[in-house]
Residue frames as a rotation matrix with the C-alpha (Angstrom) as fourth column:
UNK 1
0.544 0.837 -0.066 166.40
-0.603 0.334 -0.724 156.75
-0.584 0.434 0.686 156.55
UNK 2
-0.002 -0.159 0.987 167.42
0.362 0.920 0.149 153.33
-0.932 0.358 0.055 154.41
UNK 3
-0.291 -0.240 -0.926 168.50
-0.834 -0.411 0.369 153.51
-0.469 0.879 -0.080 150.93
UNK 4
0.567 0.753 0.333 166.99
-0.503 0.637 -0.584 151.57
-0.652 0.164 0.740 148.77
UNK 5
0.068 -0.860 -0.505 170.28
-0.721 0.308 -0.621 149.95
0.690 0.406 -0.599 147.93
UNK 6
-0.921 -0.337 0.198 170.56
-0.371 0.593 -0.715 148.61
0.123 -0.731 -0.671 151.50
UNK 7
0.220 0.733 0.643 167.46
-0.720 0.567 -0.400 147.22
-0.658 -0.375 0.653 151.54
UNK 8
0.822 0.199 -0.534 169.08
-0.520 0.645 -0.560 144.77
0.233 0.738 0.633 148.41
UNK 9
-0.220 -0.816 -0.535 171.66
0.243 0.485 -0.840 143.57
0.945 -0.315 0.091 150.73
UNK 10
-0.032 0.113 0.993 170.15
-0.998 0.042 -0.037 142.89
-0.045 -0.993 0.112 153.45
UNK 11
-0.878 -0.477 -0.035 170.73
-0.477 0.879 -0.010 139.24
0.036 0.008 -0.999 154.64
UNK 12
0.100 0.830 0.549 166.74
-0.240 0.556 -0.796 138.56
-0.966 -0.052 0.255 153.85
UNK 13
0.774 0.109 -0.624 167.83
-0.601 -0.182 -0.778 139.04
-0.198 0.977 -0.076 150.22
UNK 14
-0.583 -0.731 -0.353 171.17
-0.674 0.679 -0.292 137.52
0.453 0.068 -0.889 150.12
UNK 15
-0.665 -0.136 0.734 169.16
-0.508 0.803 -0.312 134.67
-0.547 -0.581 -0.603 151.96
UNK 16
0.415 0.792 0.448 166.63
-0.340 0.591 -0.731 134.35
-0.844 0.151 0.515 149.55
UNK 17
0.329 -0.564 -0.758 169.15
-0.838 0.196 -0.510 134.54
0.436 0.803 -0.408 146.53
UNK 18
-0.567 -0.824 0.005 171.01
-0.820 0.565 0.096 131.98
-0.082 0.051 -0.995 148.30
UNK 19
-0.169 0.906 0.387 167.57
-0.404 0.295 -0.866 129.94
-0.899 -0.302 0.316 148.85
UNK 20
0.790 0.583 -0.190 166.59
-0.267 0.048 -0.963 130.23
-0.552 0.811 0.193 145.57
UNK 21
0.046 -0.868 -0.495 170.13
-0.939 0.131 -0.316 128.87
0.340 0.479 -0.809 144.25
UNK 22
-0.721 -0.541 0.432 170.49
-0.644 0.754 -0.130 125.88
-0.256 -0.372 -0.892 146.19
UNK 23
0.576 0.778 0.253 166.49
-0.195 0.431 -0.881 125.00
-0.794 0.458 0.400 144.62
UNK 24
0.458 -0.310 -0.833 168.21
-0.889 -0.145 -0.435 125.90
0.014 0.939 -0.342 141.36
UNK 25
-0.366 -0.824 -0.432 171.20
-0.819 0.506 -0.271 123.64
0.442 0.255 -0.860 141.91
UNK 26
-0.447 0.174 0.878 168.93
-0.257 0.914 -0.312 120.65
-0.857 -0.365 -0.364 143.78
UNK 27
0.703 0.710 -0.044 166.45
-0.369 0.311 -0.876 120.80
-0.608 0.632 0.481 140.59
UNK 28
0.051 -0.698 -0.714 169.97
-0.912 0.259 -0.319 120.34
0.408 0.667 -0.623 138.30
UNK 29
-0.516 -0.493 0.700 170.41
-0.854 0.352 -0.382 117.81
-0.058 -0.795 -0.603 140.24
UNK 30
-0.024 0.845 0.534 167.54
-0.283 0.506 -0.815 115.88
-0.959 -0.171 0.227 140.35
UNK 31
0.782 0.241 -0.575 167.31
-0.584 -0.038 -0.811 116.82
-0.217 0.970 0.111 136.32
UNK 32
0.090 -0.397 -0.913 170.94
-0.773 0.550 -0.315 114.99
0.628 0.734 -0.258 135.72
UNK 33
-0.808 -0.075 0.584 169.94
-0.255 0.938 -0.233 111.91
-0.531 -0.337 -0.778 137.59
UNK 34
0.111 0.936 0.333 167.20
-0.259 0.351 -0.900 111.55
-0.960 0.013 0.281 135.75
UNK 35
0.547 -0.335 -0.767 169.09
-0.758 0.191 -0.624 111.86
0.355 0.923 -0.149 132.17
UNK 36
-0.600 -0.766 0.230 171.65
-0.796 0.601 -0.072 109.29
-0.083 -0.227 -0.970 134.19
UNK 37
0.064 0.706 0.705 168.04
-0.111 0.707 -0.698 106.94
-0.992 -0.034 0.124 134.81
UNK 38
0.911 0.379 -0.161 167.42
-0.185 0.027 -0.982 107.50
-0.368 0.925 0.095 131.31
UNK 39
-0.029 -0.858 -0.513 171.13
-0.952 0.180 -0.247 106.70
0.304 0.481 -0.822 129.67
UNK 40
-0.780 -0.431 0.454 170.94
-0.451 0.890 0.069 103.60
-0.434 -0.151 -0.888 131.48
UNK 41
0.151 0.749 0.645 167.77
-0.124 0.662 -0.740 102.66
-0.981 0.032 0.193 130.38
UNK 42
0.650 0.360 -0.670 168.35
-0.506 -0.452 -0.734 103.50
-0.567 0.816 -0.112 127.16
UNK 43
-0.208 -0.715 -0.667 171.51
-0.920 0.375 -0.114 101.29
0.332 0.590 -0.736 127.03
UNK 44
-0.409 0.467 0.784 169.50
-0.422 0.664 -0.617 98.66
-0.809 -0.583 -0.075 128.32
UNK 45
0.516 0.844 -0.148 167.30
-0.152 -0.080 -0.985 98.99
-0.843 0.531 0.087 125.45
UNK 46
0.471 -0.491 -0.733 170.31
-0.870 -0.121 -0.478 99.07
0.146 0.863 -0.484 122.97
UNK 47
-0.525 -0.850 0.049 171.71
-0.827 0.523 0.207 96.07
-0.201 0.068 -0.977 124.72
UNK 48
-0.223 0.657 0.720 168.39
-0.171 0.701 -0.692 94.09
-0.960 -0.278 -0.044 124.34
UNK 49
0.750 0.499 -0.434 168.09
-0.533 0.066 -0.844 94.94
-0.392 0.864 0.315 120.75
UNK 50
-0.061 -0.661 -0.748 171.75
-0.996 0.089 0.002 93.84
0.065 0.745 -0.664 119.75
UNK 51
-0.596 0.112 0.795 170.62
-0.453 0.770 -0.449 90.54
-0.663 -0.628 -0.408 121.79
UNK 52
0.468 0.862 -0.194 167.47
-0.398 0.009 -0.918 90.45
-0.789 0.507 0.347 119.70
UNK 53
0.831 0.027 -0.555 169.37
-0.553 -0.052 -0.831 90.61
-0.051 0.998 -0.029 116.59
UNK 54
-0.579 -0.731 -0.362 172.10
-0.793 0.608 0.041 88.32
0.190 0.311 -0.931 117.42
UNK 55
-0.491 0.568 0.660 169.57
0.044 0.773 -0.633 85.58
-0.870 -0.282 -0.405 118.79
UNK 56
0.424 0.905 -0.045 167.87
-0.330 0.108 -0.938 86.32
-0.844 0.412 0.344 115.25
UNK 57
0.095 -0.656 -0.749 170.99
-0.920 0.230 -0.317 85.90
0.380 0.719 -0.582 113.18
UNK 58
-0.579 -0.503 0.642 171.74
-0.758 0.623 -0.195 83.06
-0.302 -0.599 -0.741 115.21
UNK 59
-0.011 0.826 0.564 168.13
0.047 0.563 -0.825 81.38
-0.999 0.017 -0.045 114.47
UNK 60
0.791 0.155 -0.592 168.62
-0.605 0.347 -0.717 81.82
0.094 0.925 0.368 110.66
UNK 61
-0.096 -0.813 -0.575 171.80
-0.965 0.217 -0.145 80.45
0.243 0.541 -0.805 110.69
UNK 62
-0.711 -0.203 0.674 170.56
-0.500 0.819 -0.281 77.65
-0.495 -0.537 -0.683 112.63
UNK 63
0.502 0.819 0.277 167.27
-0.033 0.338 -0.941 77.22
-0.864 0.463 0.196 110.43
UNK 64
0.423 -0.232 -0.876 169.69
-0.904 -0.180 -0.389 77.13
-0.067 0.956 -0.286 107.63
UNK 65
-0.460 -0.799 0.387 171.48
-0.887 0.395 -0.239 74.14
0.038 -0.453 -0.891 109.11
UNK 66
-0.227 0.799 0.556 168.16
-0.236 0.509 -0.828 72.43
-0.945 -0.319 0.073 109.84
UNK 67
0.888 0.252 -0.384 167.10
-0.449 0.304 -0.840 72.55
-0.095 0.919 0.383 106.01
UNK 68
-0.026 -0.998 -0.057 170.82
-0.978 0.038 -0.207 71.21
0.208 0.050 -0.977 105.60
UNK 69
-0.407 0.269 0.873 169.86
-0.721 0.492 -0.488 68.20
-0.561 -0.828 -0.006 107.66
UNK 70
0.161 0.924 0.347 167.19
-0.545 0.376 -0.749 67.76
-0.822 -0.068 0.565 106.59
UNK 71
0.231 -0.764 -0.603 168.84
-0.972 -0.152 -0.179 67.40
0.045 0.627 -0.778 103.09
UNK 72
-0.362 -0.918 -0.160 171.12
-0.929 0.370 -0.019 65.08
0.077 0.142 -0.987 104.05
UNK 73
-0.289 0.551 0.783 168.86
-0.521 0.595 -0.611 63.17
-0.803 -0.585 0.115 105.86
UNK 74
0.524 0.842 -0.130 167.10
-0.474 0.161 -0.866 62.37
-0.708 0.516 0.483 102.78
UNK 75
0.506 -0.396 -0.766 170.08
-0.701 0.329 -0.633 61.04
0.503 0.857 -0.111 100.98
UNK 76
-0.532 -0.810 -0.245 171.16
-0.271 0.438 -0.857 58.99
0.802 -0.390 -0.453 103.39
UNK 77
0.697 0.710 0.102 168.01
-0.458 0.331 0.825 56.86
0.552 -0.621 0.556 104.93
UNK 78
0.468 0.025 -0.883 170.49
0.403 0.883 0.239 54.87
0.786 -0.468 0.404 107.18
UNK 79
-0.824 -0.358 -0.439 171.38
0.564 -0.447 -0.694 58.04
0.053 -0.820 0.570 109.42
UNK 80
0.038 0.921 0.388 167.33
0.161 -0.388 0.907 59.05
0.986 0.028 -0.163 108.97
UNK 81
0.500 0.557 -0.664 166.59
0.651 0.263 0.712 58.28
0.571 -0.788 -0.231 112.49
UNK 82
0.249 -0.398 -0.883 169.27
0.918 -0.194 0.347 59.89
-0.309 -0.897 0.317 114.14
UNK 83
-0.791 -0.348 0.503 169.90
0.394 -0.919 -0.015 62.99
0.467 0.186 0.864 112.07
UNK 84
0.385 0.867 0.318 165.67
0.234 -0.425 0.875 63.60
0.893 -0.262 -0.366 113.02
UNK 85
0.462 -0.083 -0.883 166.40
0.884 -0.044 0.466 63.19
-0.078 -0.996 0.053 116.87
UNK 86
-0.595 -0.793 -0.134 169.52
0.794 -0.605 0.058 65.87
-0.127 -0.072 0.989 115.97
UNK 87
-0.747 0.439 0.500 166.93
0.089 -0.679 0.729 67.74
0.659 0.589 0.468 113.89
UNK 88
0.262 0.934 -0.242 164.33
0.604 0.037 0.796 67.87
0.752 -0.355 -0.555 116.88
UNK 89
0.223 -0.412 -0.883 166.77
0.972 0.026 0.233 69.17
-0.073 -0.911 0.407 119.06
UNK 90
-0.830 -0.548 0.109 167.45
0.539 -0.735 0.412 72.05
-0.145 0.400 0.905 116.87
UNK 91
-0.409 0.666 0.624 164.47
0.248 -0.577 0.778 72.87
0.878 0.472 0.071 116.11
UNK 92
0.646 0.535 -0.544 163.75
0.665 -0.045 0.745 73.02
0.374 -0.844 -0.385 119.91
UNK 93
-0.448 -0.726 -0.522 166.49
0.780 -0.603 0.168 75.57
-0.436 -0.332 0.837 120.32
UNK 94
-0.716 0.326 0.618 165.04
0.285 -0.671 0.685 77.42
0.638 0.666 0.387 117.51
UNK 95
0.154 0.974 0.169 161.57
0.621 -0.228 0.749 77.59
0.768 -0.011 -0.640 119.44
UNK 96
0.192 -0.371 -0.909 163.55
0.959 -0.126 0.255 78.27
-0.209 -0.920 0.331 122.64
UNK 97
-0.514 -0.855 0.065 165.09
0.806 -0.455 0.378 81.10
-0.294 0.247 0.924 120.90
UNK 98
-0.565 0.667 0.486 162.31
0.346 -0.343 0.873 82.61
0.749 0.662 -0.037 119.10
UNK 99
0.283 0.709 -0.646 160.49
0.824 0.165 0.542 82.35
0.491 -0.686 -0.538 122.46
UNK 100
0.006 -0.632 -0.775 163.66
0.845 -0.411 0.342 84.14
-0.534 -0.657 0.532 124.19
UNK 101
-0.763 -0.318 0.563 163.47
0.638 -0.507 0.579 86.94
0.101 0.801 0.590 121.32
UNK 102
0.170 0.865 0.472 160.01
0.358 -0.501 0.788 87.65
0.918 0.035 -0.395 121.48
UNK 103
0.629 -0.092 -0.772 160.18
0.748 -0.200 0.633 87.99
-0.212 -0.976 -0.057 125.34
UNK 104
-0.402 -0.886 -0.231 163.14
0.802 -0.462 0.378 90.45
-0.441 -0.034 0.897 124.78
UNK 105
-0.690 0.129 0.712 161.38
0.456 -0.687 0.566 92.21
0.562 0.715 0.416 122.08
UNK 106
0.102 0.844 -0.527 158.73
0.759 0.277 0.590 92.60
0.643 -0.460 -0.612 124.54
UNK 107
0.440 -0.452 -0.776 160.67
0.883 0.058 0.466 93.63
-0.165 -0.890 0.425 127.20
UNK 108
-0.662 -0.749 0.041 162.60
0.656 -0.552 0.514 96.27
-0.362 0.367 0.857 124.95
UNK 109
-0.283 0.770 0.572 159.49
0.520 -0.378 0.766 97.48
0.806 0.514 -0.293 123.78
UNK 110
0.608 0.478 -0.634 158.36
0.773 -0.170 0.612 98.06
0.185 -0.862 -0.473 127.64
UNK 111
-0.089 -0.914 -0.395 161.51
0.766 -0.317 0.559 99.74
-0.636 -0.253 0.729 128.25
UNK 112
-0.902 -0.317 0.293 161.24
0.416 -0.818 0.397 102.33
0.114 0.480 0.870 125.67
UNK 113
0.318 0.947 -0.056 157.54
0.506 -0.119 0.854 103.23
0.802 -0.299 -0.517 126.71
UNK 114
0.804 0.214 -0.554 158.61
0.586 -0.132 0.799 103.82
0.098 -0.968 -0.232 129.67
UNK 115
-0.814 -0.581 -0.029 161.70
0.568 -0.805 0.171 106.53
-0.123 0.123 0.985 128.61
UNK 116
-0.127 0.425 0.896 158.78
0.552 -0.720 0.420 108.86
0.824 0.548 -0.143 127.13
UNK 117
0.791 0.477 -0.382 157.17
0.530 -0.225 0.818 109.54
0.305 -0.850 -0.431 130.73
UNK 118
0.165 -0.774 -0.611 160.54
0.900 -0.135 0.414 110.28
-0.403 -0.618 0.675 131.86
UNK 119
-0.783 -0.400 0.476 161.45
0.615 -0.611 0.498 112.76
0.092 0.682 0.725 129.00
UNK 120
-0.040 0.727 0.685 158.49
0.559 -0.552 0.618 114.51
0.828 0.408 -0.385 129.35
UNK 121
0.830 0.214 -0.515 159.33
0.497 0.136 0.857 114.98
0.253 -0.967 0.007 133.10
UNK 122
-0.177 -0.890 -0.420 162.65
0.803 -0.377 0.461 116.03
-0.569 -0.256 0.782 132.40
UNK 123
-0.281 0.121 0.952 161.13
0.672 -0.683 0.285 118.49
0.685 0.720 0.111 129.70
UNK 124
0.431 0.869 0.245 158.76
0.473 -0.448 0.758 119.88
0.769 -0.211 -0.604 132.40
UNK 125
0.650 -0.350 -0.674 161.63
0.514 -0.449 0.730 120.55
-0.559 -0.822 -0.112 134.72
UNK 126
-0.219 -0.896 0.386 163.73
0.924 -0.064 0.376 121.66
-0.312 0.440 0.842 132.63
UNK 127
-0.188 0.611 0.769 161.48
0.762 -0.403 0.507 124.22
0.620 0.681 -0.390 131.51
UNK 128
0.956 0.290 -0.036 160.75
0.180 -0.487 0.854 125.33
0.231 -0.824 -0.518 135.19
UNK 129
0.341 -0.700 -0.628 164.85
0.768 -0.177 0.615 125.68
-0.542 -0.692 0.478 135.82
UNK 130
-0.785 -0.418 0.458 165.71
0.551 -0.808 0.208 127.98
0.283 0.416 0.864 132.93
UNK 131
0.229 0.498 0.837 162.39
0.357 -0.842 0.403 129.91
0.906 0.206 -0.371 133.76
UNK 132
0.868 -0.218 -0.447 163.63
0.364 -0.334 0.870 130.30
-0.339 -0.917 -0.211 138.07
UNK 133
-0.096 -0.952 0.291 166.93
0.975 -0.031 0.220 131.49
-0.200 0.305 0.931 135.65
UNK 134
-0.600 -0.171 0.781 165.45
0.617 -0.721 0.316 133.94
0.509 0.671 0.539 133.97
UNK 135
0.818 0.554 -0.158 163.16
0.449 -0.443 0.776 134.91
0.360 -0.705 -0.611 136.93
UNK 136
0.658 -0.470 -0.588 166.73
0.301 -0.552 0.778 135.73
-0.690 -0.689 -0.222 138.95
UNK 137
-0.475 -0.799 0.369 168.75
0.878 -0.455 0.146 137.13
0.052 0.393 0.918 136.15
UNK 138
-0.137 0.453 0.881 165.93
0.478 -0.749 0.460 139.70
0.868 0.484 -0.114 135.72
UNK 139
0.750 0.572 -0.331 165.93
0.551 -0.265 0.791 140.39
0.365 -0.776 -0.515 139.13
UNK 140
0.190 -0.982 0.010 169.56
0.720 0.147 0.678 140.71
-0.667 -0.122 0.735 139.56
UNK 141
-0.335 -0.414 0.846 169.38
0.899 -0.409 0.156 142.79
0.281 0.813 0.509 136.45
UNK 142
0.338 0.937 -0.094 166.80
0.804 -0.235 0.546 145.02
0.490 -0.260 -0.832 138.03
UNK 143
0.841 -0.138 -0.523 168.20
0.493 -0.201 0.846 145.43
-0.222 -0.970 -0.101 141.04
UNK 144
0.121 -0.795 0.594 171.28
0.966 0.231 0.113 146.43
-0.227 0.561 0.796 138.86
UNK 145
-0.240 0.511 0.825 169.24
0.802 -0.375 0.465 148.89
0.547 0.773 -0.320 137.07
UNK 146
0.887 0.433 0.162 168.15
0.267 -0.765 0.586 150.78
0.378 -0.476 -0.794 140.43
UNK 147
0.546 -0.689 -0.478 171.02
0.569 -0.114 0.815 150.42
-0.615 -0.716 0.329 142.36
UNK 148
-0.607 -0.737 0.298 172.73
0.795 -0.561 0.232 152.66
-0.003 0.378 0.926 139.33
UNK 149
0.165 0.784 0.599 169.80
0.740 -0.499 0.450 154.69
0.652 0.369 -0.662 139.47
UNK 150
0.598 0.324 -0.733 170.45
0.776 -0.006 0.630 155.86
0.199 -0.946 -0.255 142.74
């Protein structure tokens, strides 16, 4: 008659332990590509804001320039005409810029929306790999438990 030792080492058991490991170690998997998806996006998102905020320094310093100009312009009616033309051009960068900002901010906005879904996805596995942990430590412990019993 079988001991109920050798029935926990038989090679249906050692196949499902091994089974149930290689889930384990595909879900890790899966879980740190998804923190990799999410690092890049996430320095995406940091590189769009520093963009943001140098394209916005950039636009004051140029809208400081422009009032500058403008300025001068005004003391000095016989370069009127051509500082404007200078002073249209700038101010079409500016709009360009502003345009290119918003569109970023947009864009950076989309981009972090779209991390939550993810994180919540990696919560929900995460959750499900420490519980298939603590499903086979306790078994493992169990099986511990009888196998001194015996």
């Amino acid at each position: 008659m079988p001991l109920i030792s050798d029935f926990f080492s038989t090679p249906a058991i050692e196949y499902y332990l091994r089974k149930e490991a290689n889930d384990m170690k595909y879900t890790a998997e899966m879980v740190k590509e998804a923190l990799q998806e999410a690092y890049h996006a996430q320095s995406s998102v940091t590189e769009a804001l520093k963009q943001a905020t140098a394209d916005i320094k950039g636009t004051q310093h140029l809208l400081v320039s422009v009032e500058s100009e403008t300025s001068d312009s005004e003391l000095k009616v016989s370069n009127a005409t051509r500082r404007l033309l200078k002073l249209q051009s700038d101010v079409a960068l500016v709009k360009e810029k502003a345009i290119n900002t918003s569109t970023s901010a947009i864009n950076t906005e989309k981009e972090a929306d779209s991390i939550h879904p993810l994180a919540d996805q990696l919560k929900k596995i995460l959750r499900r790999v420490m519980m298939n942990i603590r499903s086979c430590w306790r078994t493992s412990q169990m099986s511990w438990w009888i196998w001194r019993r015996l």
